[in-house]
N, C-alpha and C positions, 0 to 999 in steps of 0.2 A: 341354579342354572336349569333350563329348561330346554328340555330334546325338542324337535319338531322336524316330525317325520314328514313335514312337507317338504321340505327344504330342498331345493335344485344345486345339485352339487356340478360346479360347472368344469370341465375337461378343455384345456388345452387343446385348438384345435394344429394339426399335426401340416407344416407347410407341403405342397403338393411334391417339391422336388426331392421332399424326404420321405415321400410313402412310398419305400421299396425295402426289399431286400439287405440287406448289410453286406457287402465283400471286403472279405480279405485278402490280401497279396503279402507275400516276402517278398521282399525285395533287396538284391546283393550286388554293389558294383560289381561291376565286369574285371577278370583276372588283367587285365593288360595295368591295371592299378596293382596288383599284387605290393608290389616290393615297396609303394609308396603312402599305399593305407588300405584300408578293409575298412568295410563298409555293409550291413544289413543292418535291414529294420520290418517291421510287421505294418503295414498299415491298412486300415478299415476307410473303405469308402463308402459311406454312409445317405448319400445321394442317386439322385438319377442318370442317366447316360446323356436327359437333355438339358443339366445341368452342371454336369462336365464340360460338355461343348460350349457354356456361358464361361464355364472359370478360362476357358483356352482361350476364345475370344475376347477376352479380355486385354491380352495383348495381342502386338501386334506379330506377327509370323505364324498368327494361327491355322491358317489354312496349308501351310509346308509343313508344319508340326504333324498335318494328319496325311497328308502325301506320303510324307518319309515313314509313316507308320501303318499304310496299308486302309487308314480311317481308321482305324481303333481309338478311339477315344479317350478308354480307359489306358493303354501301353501309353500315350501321349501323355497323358495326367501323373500317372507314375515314373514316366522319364524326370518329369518336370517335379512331383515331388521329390525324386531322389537327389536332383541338383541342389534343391533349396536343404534338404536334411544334410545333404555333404557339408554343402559352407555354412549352416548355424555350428555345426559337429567342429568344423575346423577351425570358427571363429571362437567358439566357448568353449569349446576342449572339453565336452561333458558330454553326455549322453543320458540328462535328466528331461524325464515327459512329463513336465506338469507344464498345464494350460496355458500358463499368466507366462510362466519364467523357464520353462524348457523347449526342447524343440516342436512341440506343440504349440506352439505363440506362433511360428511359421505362418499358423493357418488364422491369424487375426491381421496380416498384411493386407493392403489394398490389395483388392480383385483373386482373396480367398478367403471361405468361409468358414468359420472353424465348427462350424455344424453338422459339417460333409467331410469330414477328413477327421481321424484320430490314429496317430503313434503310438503304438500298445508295445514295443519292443524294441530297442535302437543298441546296435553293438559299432565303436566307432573306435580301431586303433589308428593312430598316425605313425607311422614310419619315419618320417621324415628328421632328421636329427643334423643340430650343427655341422658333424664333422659330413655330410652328405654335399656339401657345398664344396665349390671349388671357384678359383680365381688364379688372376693374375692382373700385376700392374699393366696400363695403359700410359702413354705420355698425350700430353695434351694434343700434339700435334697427328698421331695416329688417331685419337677421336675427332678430329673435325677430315683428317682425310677419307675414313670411313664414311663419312655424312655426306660429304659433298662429291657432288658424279665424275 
């Protein structure tokens, strides 16, 4: 085998929305959830601020999403990832980070990129238990009088 110190060894060039900084945020629902689940997780945002503004605009209410937050950009992003981590957390009852099959997949849905966002930390209790439920019978004829004016 033969070396050849000529050789052009070629580097990945690095996409422009990801030439910054790295941030991280904890992030923990709000106590008015207490008695029904707990909820923190760590996440890195690994992108630009005007690449945030692309993931927002992506749907549609993106312009109240940054009223309601002052224009932050980033508080909007993290509102919005903390919703999407609740219900993967409540849908699979786990709090496994890998890529493919945790709640890092999250960020391989339409209009997120999982290049710009990683979950380093996720602690998810549910509270919620059968006997938390309550009922009572209804007769047919009380459901349609409730329906109709």
């Amino acid at each position: 085998m033969r070396s050849d110190s000529n050789a052009e060894t070629i580097q990945a060039e690095i996409p422009a929305c990801l030439q910054c900084e790295p941030r991280t945020f904890k992030v923990n629902l709000n106590s008015e959830h207490e008695f029904t689940c707990d909820l923190n997780f760590t996440v890195v945002i690994k992108c630009t601020d005007e690449e945030l503004h692309e993931h927002n605009n992506f749907w549609c209410g993106d312009e109240e999403r940054l009223r309601s937050n002052d224009g932050d950009i980033v508080a909007v992003m993290l509102k919005m990832i903390g919703r999407k981590v609740f219900w993967w957390c409540y849908k699979h009852n786990s709090t496994y980070l890998h890529a493919d099959y945790g709640v890092n997949s999250i960020f391989k849905d339409e209009g997120w990129s999982h290049l710009c966002f990683e979950i380093t930390d996720l602690d998810f209790y549910n509270f919620v238990e059968d006997d938390a439920f309550e009922f009572e019978p209804i007769s047919v004829l009380e459901l349609h009088t409730e329906v109709l004016p």
